[in-house]
C-alpha positions as CSV (number, residue, x, y, z in Angstrom):
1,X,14.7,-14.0,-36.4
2,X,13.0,-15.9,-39.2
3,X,9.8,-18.0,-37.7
4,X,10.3,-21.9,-38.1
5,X,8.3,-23.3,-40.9
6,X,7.0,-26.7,-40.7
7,X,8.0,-29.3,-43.2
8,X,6.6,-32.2,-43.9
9,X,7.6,-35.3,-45.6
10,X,6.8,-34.9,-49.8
11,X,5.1,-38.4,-49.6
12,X,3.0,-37.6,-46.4
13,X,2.4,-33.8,-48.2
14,X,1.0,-34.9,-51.0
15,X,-1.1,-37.9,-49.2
16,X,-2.9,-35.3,-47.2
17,X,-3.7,-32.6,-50.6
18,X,-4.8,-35.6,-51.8
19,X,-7.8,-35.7,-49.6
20,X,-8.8,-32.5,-50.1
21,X,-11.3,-31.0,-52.3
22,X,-10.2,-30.7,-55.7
23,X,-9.8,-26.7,-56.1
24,X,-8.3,-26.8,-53.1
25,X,-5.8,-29.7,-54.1
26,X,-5.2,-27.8,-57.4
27,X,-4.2,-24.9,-55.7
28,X,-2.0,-26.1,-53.5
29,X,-0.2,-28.4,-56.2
30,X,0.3,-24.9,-58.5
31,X,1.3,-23.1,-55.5
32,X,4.0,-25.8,-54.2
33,X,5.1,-28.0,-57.0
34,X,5.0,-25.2,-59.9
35,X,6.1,-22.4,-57.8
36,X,2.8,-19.9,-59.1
37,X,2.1,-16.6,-57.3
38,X,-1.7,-16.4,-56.5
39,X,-2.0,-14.3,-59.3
40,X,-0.8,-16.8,-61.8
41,X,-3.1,-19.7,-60.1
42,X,-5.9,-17.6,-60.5
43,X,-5.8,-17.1,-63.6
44,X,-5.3,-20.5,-64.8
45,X,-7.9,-21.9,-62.4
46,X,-10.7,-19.0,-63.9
47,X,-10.9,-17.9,-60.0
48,X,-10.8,-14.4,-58.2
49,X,-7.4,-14.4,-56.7
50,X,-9.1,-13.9,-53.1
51,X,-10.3,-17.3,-53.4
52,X,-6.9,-18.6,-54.6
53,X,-5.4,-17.0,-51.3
54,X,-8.5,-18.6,-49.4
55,X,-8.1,-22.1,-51.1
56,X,-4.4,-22.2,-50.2
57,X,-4.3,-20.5,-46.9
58,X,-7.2,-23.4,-45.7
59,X,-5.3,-26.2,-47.7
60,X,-2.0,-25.7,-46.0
61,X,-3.7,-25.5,-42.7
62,X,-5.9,-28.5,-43.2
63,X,-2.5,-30.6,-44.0
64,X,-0.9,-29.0,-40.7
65,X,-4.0,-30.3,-39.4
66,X,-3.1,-33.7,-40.5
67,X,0.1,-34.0,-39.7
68,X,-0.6,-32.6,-36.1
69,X,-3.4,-35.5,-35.4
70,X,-0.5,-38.4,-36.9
71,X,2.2,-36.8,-33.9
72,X,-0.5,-37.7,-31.7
């Protein structure tokens, strides 16, 4: 069984990335609105791909972050 994914309203998303810090919001914008692998992000950022993966994985979990503390 697949594991539940949390979604988030696109207007609520993208109020949240657009607190973070810029290479992070970059990221995530590539990642999500573009559809780029890290691969691709990293290359058109001029960063090692580990810190594309980094950038992301911490983005998306600073938004969960977010959207956890508005539930409450």
């Amino acid at each position: 069984m697949a594991s539940p994914r949390m979604t988030f309203p696109e207007d609520e998303f993208w109020d949240c990335v657009d607190e973070l810090p810029h290479l992070t919001d970059r990221v995530l914008f590539l990642h999500r609105q573009n559809g780029l692998s890290i691969e691709q992000i990293a290359k058109r950022l001029g960063i090692e791909q580990k810190e594309a993966a980094e950038r992301l994985s911490v983005g998306l979990a600073l938004v969960r972050g977010s959207f956890s503390l508005m539930e409450h």
